[in-house]
N, C-alpha and C positions, 0 to 999 in steps of 0.2 A: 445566573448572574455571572459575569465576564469582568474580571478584574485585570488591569495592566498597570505594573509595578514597574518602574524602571530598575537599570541593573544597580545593583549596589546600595538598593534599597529595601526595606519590606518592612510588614504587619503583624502584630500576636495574635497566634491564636490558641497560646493558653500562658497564664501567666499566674503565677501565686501571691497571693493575699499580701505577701513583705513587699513584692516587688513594685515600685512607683509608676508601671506601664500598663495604658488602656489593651485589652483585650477585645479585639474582633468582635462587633456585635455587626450579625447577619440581618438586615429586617426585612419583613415581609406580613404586608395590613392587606388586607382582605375584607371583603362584605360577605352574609349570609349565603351566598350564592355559589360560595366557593368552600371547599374545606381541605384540611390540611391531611394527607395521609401521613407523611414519615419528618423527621429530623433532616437537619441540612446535611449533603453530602457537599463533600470537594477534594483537593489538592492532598495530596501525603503533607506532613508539615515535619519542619526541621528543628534540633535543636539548637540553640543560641548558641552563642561563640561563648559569651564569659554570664549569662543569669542564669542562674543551675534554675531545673524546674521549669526553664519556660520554652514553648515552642512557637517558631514562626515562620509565615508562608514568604518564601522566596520566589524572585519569579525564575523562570528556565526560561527554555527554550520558546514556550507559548505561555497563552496569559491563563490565569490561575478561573477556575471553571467551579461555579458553586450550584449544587442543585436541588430545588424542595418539590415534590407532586404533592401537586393540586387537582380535585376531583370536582365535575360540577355537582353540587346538592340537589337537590329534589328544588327546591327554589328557581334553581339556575336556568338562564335560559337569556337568550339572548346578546347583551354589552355588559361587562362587566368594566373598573378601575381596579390593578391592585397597584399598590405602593412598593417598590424594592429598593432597598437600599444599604449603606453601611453606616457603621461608629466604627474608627480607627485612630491608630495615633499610627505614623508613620517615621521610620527611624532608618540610619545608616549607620556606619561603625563608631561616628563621633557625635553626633546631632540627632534630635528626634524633636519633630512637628507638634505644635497645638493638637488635640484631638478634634477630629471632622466629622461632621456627619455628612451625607450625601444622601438625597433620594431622587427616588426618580417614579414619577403616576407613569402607568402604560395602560392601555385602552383593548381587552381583550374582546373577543366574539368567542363566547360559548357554544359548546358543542353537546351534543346527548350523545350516545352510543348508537344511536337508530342514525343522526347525523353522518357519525363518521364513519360511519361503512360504507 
């Protein structure tokens, strides 16, 4: 997933229990056909200017890059749908946004191993 934050902006992605700020939820829905190997990778994350405890992805120079593998199942075969998307609340030095969700369907074609050789 490819996230673009404008400058002077960003998102938590970790925040403690006292703190009043939504935390990054990564999502990603799937059907039998697929499964999950590993936890989300992404971006180094920074800490906050003034919420002790909490860290947040800024953007740089490129836009921030989030990654989960997906295997096909014994199932799998053919078209798949998965769902990816976020829950964020987005913030600047003064102001910070309702919380969002965003998803987005994408339409895969499955591969076997015998395929992609």
């Amino acid at each position: 997933m490819k996230l673009r934050i404008l400058p002077g902006w960003y998102i938590y992605a970790k925040v403690p229990p006292e703190q009043p700020f939504i935390e990054t939820e990564l999502i990603l829905e799937h059907g039998p056909e697929l499964t999950i190997v590993d936890d989300w990778t992404g971006p180094p994350t920074l800490p906050h200017k003034t919420a002790a405890n909490t860290r947040v992805y800024e953007p740089g120079a490129e836009d921030l890059l989030f990654f989960r593998e997906l295997v096909v199942s014994e199932q799998g075969s053919g078209e798949a749908t998965i769902t990816v998307g976020l829950r964020y609340q987005i913030c600047d030095a003064d102001y910070c946004l309702p919380p969002t969700t965003k998803t987005q369907q994408l339409a895969v074609t499955l591969l076997s191993e015998e395929d992609s050789s």
